[in-house]
C-alpha positions as CSV (number, residue, x, y, z in Angstrom):
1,X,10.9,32.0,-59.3
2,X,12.7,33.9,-56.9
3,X,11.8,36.3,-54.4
4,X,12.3,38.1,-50.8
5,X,9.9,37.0,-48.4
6,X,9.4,37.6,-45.0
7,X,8.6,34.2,-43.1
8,X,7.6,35.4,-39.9
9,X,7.0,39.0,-37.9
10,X,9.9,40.3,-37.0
11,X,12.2,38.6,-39.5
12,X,14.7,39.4,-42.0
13,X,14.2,39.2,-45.5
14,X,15.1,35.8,-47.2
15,X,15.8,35.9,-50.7
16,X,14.8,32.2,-52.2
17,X,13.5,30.3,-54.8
18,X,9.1,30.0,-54.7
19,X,6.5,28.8,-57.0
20,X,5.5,31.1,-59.9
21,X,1.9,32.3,-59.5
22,X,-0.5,32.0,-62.3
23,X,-3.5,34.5,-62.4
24,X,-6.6,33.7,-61.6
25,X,-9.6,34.7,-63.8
26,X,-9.6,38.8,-63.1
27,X,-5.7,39.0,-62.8
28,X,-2.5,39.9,-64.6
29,X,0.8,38.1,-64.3
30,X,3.3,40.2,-64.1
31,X,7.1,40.0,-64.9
32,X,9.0,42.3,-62.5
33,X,11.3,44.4,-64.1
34,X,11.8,47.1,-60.8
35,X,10.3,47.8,-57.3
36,X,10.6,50.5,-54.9
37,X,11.4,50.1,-51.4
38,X,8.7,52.0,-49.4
39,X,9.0,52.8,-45.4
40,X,5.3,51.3,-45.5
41,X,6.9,47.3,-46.7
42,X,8.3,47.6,-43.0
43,X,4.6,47.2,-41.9
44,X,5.5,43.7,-43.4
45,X,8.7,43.3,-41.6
46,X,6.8,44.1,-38.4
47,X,3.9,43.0,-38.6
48,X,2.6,45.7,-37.5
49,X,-0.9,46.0,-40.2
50,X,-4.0,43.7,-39.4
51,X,-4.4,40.6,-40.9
52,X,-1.1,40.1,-42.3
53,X,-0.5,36.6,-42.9
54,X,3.1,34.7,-43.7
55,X,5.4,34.3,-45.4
56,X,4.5,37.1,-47.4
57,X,6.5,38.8,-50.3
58,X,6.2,42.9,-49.5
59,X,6.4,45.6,-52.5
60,X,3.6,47.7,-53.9
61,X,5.7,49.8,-56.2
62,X,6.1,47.3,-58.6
63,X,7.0,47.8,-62.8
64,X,7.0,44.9,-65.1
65,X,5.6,43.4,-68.4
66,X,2.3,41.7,-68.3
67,X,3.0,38.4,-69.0
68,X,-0.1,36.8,-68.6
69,X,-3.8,37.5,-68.1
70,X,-6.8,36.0,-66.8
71,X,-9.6,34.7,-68.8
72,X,-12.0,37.8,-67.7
73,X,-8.9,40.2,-68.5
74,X,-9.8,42.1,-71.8
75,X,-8.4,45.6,-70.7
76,X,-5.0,44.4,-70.8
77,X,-2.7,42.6,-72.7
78,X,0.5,40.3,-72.9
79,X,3.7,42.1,-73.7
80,X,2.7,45.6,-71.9
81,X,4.3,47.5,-69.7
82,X,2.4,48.5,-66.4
83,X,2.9,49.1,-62.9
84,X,1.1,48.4,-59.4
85,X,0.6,50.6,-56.7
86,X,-0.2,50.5,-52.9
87,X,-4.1,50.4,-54.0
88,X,-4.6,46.8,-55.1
89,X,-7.6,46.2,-56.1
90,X,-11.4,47.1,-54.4
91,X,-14.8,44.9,-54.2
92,X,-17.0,46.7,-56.2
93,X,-19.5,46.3,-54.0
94,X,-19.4,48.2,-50.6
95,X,-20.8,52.3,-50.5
96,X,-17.6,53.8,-51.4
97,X,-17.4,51.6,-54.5
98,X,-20.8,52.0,-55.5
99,X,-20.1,55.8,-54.9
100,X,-16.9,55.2,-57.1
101,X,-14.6,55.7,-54.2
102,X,-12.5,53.2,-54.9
103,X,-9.8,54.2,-52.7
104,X,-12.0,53.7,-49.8
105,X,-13.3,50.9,-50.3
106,X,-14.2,48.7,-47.1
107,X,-12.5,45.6,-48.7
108,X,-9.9,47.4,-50.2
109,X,-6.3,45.3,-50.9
110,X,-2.9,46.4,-50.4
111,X,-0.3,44.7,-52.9
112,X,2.7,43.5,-51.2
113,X,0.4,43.2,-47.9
114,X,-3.3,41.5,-48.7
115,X,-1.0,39.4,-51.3
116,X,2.4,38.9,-52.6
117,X,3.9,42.4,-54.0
118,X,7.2,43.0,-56.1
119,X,9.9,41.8,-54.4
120,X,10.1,39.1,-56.6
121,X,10.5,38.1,-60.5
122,X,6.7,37.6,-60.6
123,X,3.8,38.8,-59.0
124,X,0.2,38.5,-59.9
125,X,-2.3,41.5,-59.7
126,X,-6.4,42.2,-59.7
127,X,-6.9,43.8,-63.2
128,X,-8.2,47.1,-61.3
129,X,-5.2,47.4,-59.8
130,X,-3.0,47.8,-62.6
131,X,-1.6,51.1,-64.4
132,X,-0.1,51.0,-67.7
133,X,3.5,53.3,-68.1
134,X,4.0,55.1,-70.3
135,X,7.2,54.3,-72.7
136,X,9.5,57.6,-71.9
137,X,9.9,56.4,-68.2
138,X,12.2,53.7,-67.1
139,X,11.2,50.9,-65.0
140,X,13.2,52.2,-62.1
141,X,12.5,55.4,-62.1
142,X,8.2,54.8,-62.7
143,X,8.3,52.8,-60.0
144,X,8.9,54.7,-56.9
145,X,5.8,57.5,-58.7
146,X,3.8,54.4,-57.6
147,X,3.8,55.4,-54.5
148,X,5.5,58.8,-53.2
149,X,4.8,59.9,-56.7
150,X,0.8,59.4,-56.5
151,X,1.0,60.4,-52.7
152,X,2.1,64.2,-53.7
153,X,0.9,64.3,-57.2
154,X,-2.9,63.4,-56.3
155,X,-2.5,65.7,-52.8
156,X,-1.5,68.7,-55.2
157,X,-3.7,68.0,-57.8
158,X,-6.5,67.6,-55.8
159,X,-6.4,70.5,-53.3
160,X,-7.7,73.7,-54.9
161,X,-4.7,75.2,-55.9
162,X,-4.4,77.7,-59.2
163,X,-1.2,78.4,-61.3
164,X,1.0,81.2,-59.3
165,X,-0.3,80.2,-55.7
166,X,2.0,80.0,-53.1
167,X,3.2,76.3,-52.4
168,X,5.0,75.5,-49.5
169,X,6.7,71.9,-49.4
170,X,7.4,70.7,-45.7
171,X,10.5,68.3,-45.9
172,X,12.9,67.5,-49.3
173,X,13.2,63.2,-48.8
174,X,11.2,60.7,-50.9
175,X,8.1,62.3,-51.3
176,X,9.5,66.2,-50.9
177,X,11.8,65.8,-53.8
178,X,9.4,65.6,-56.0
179,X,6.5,67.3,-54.5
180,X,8.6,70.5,-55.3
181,X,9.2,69.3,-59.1
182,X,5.1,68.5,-59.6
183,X,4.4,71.9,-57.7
184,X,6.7,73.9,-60.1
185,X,5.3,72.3,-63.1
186,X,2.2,72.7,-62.2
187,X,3.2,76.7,-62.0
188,X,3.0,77.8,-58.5
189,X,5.5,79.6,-56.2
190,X,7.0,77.0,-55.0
191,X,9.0,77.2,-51.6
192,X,10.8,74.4,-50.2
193,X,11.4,73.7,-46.3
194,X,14.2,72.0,-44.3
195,X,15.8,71.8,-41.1
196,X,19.3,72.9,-42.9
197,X,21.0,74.7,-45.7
198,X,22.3,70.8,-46.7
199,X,19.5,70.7,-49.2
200,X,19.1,74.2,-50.4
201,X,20.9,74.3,-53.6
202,X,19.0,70.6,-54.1
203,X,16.1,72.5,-53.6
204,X,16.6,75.0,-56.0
205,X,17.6,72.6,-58.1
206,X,14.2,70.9,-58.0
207,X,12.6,74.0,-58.8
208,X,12.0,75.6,-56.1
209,X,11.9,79.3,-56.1
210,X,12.3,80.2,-52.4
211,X,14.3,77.8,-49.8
212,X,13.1,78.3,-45.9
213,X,15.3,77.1,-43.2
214,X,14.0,75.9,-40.3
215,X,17.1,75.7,-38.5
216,X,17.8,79.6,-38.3
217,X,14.4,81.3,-39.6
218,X,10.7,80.9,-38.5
219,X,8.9,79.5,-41.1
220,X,5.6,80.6,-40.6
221,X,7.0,84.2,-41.1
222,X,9.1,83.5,-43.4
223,X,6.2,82.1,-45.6
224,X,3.5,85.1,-44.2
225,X,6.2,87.5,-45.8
226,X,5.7,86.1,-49.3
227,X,1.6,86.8,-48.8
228,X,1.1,83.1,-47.0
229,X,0.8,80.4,-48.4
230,X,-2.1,78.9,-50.3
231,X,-1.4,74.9,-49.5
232,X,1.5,73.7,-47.3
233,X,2.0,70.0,-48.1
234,X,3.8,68.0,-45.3
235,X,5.7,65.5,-46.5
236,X,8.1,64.4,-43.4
237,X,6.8,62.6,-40.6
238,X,7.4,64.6,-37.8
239,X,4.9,66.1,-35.9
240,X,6.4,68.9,-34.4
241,X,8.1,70.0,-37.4
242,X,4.1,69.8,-38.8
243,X,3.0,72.2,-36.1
244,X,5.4,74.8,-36.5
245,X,4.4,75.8,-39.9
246,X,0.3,76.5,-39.4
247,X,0.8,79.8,-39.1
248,X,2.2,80.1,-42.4
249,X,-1.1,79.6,-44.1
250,X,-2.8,82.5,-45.7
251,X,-6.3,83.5,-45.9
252,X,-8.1,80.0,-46.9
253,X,-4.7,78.3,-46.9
254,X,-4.9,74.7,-46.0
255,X,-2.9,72.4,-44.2
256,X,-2.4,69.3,-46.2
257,X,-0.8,65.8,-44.6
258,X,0.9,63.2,-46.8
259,X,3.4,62.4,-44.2
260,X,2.2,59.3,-42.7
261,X,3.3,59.8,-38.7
262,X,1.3,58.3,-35.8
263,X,2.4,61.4,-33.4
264,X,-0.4,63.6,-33.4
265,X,-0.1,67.4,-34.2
266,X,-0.8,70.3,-32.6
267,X,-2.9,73.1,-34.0
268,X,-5.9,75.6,-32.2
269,X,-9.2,76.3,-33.5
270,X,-7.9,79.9,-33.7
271,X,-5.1,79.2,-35.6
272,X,-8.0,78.2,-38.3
273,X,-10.7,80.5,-37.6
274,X,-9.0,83.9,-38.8
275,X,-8.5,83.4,-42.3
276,X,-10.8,80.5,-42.4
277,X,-7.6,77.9,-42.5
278,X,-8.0,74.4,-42.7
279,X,-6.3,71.2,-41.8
280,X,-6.6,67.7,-44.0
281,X,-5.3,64.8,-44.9
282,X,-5.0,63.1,-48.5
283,X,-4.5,59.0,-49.2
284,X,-2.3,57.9,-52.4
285,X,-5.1,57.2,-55.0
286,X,-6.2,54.3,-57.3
287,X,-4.5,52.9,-60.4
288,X,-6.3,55.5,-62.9
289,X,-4.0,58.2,-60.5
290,X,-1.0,56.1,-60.8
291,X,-1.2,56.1,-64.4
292,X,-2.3,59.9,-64.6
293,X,0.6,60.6,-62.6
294,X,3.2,58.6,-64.6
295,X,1.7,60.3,-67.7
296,X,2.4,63.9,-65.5
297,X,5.7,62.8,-64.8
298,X,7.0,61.7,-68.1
299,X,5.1,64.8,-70.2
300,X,6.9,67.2,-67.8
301,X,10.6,65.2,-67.2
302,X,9.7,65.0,-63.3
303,X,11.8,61.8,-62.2
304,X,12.6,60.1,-58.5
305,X,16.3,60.5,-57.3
306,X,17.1,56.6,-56.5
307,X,19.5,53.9,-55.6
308,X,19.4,50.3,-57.1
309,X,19.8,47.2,-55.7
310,X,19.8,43.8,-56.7
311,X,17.3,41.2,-55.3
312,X,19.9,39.2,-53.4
313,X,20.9,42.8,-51.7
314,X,17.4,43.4,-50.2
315,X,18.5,43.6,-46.4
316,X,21.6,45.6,-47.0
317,X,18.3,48.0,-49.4
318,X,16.1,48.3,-47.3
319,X,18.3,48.7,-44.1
320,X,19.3,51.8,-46.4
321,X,16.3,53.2,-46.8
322,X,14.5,52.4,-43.6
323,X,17.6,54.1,-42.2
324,X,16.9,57.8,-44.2
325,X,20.1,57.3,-45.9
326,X,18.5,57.0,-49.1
327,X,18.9,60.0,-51.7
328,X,15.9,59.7,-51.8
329,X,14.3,56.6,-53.3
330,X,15.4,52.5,-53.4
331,X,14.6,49.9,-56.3
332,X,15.1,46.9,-56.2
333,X,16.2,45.2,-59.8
334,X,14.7,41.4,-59.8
């Protein structure tokens, strides 16, 4: 089969012909029909997440038809259309598993990082870590929900909100862009927040129903003149930008980070105290979220704004989306 592969840290991709994997007794082979480009597949290019061993084939927003399944498979079958995430696959066996916390499990696999991901025509899979899609999505546009979709979907779902709360969205790129259409269907006030007017009519667009810019306005008053708001979900790596904005929460507001930067923030205990604010962070989710999230997405029309590329383009791709150049989301077509 063929497939992009990085052969060594630091590498470029290398698009070449490989053996096709066959699945062992608790996997699925898939048949790749699309796969997002993620900033995270650059841990691969870097090598820059423990334990990664070469070559390796990134990719853990992967769509494709289940072509075939191990013998201890009975939950899935040949000819159906599923998807794999970041989350890819758990032991079973460690506290959080026992506890059902599958997301933190202490053995947990990454697809495209603990094994080969979708950058290729084939990829195999543990059973748990597959999601099935539903039929009114296409390939390419379920597959980049696999990962900035669950990221924002499962944060929003998950964080105490109610129907007419004020939502704040930190940052319109890959996970922004839909973060506002999830929090608008989900029926809060949603209020989008960039550094310039570029996006705003994007914004609105999207569904958002007020459009803060950073640029020329103070956010946190901005967002304290429309009562404060209830969640702020940060969706762009920078850590300043972050900061700025903590003072926008209302009275049990909360602070939630999706936005995966190293920089740290910068936020006082009395920032927190009045109003009993909070701070968090929120992980992507397992493969049951993937799939309740493509099921969200395609009840409710909520799709990914991408680019696609063909395999043999995957430099020129990722280069693109590494780059922020994007608008917003890349997918690679094997």
């Amino acid at each position: 089969m063929k497939a992009a592969l990085i052969e060594e840290k630091g590498g470029d991709f290398i698009v070449k012909e490989i053996d096709k994997p066959s699945p062992a007794e608790n996997e699925v082979l898939i048949k790749v029909e699309a796969c997002g480009i993620c900033h995270s597949d650059n841990f691969v290019k870097e090598g820059a997440f423990p334990g990664i061993e070469y070559p390796r084939v990134p990719g853990h927003e992967v769509v494709g038809i289940v072509e075939e399944v191990g013998s201890n498979v009975s939950n899935w079958k040949t000819g159906q259309r599923v998807g794999v995430g970041w989350h890819g696959g758990h032991c079973f066996e460690c506290e959080p598993c026992r506890r059902g916390d599958f997301i933190n499990c202490q053995n947990g696999k990454i697809s495209g990082i603990s094994y080969d991901g979708g950058y290729a025509e084939y990829m195999t899979a543990p059973k748990e870590a597959v999601a099935g899609v539903p039929e009114e999505l296409s390939s390419a546009d379920a597959a980049p929900l696999l990962c900035a979709g669950i990221t924002v979907y499962n944060a929003l779902r998950n964080s105490g909100i109610k129907a007419g709360d004020v939502v704040a969205v930190q940052g319109i790129g890959g996970l922004g862009h839909l973060a506002i259409q999830y929090a608008n269907k989900m029926g809060m006030r949603t209020i989008a927040i960039s550094t310039s007017d570029n996006k705003k009519e994007l914004a609105k667009e999207l569904g958002a129903h007020h459009f803060i810019n950073t640029g020329n306005q103070n956010a946190s008053e901005e967002l304290q003149k429309l009562g404060g708001a209830k969640l702020i979900l940060a969706t762009a790596p920078h850590s300043d930008a972050i900061s700025s904005v903590v003072d926008g929460l209302g009275i049990d507001g909360k602070l939630l980070m999706v936005a995966a930067t190293g920089e740290p923030i910068e936020v006082s205990p009395m920032q927190l105290l009045m109003g009993r604010k909070s701070a968090a962070g929120w992980p992507s989710g397992t493969a049951m979220d993937s799939e309740d999230t493509l099921n969200f997405s395609a009840m409710t029309d909520t799709k990914p704004m991408i680019e696609e590329y063909p395999l043999e383009k995957v430099n020129e791709a990722f280069e693109r989306m590494m780059n922020n150049k994007a608008r917003f989301r890349v997918v690679l077509k094997p």
